[in-house]
N, C-alpha and C positions, 0 to 999 in steps of 0.2 A: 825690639830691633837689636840685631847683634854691633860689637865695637865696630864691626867692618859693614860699612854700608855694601849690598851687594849690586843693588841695584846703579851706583855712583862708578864701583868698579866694572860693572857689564856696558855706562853708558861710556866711559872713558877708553872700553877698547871698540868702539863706533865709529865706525870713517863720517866726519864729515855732514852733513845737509843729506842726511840719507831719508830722515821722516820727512822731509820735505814732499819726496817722490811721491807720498801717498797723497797730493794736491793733485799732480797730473792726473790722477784716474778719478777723482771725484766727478760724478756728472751734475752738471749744474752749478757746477762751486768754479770762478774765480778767486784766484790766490796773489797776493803780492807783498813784497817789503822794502821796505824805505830806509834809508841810514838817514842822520838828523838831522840832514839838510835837507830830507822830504826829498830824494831824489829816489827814485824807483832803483830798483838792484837786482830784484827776483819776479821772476811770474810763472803763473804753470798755462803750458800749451791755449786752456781755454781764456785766459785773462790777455794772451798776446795777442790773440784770433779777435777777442772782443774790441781789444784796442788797436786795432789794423797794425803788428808788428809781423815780421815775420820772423823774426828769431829772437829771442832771450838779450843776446848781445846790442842787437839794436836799439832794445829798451834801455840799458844800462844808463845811468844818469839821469834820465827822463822824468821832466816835473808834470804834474800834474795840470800846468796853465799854458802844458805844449799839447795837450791831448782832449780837454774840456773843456766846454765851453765857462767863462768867466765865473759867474755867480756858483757854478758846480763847485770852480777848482777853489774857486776861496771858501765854501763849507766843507771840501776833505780838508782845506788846507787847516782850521778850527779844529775839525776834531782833532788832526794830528798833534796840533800844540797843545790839546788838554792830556792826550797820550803821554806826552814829554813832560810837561810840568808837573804832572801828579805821579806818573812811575805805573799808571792804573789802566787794566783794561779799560777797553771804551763800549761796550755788548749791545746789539739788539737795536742799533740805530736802524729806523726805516725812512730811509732815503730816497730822493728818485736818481735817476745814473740810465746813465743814455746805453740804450740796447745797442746790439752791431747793424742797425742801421741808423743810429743818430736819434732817435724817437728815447725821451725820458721814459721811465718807467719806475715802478716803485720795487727798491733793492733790500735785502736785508746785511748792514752791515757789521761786521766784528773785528775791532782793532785790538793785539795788544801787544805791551812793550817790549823789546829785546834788550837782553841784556850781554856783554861781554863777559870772559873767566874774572876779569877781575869784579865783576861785578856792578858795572858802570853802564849805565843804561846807552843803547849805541844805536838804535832803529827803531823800527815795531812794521807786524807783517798784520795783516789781515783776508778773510773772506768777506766775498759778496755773492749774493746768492737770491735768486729770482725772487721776489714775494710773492708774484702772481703766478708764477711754474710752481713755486711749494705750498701755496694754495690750491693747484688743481690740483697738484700729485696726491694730495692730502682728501681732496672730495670722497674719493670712495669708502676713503676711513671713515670719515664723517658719518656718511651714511648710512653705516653699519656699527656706528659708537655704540649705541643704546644696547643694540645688542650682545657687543664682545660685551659689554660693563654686567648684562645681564648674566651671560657666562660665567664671569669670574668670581660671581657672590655664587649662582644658583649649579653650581657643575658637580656638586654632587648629586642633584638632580637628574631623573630620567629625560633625556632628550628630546625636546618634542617640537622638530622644525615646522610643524604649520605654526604653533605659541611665536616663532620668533621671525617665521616670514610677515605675520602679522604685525611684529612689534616693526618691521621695517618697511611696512605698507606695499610689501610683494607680493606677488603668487611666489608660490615654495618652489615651482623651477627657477623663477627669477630668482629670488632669495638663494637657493641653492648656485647658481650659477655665479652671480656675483660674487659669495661668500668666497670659493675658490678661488677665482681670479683674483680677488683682494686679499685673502690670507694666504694664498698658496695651499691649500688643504682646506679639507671637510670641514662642518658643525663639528660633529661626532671627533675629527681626531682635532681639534682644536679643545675640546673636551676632554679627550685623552692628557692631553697635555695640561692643561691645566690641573688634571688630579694628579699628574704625576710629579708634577711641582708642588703642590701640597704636601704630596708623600716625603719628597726629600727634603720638606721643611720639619715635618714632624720627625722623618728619622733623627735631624741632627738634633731638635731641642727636648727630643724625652725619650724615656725608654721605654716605651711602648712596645709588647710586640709585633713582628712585621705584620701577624692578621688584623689586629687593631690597626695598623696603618691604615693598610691598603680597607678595611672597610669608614676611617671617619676620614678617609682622602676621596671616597665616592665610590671605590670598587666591590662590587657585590659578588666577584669570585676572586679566591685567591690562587687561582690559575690564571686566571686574564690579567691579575695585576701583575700577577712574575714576568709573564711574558712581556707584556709593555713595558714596564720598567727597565727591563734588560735591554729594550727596543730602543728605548730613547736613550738610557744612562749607559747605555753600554757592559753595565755589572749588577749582578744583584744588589737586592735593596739591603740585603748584612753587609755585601763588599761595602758598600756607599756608608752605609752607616761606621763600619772599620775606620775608614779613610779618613770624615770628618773628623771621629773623633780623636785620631791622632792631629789631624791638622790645629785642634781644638787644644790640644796639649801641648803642642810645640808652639804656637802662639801665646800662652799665658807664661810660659817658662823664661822669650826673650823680653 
């Protein structure tokens, strides 16, 4: 790290609650924060929707035991105080919290502290976020765990989708069909990819030459690996090894 932090001077010319914005486009995710008197101060669009607001402003001030029912608002109101008294996130609470029609449900919560420039702890903002929505969104991963995991030992291996329709108890249309829908892309270039992240882990930690890469990365021509690699990284696999190894250099220097 150099004498001048660069990062403290790029956050310093930043207007303002501007990472906040990236709460409003989360799907799924309710955002809020509290100043120490536990009074609500912030929300993004889907936390005011949740909590029948209709504007930002309207929430402002707003406790917890005007919007919950009793025994709710007295366990946010606990965790809040362990927030305060320890200066500590509070992660991975599963909680139940009433959906937007009033019906509890089980939430996943994450509190953690605010601090002011001086340093003085002054709020704490948190997400909440469906467990039974990030459960289902999550199914189809599931479904096809065995086999990404399978992938990512066996991908220098030749491809062989009926081996892996089987491991996931489909017919190889299904298998095939699902696979994309849940990865966005083929076996085959999920494969791709995976060799071609091996490739750019051996560029940066040996000096290997590029045909040694591309064939203990899985590629059995060294025309189909240039092309991919160029495909994905955007530069050849010399440019990429270049790159690192300056980056590699200027990091041990500071």
């Amino acid at each position: 790290m150099t004498s001048e932090d660069p990062r403290r001077k790029w956050t310093e010319r930043l207007a303002p609650g501007q990472f906040r914005h990236l709460f409003d486009h989360l799907a799924g995710t309710l955002f809020f924060a509290k100043d120490r008197e536990k009074r609500l101060m912030a929300g993004n669009p889907a936390f005011l929707k949740h909590c029948g607001f209709k504007s930002e402003e309207e929430m402002i001030g707003v406790m917890d035991d005007a919007i919950f029912p009793p025994r709710l608002a007295e366990k946010y109101r606990r965790d809040d105080d362990q927030v305060f008294s320890t200066g500590q996130p509070l992660l991975g609470i599963i909680e139940l919290f009433p959906d937007s029609g009033g019906r509890a449900q089980w939430f996943i919560t994450d509190k953690l502290p605010l601090f002011d420039s001086s340093g003085q702890l002054c709020g704490l903002c948190g997400t909440v976020r469906s467990y039974e929505a990030q459960h289902a969104a999550m199914q189809p991963y599931l479904e096809l765990a065995t086999v990404a995991d399978h992938l990512k030992i066996h991908f220098r291996e030749k491809l062989d989708v009926g081996q892996l329709a089987k491991m996931a108890c489909m017919s190889v249309r299904q298998f095939e069909r699902k696979f994309r829908t849940t990865f966005q892309m083929t076996p085959q270039e999920y494969m791709i990819r995976m060799r071609v992240m091996e490739a750019c882990a051996l560029l940066s930690r040996t000096n290997d030459p590029v045909t040694t890469v591309a064939l203990e990365a899985g590629f059995y021509d060294h025309s189909d690996f240039a092309r991919q690699f160029r495909r994905h990284m955007g530069q050849t696999a010399s440019q990429y090894r270049k790159e690192r190894r300056k980056e590699q250099a200027l990091s041990q220097t500071d």
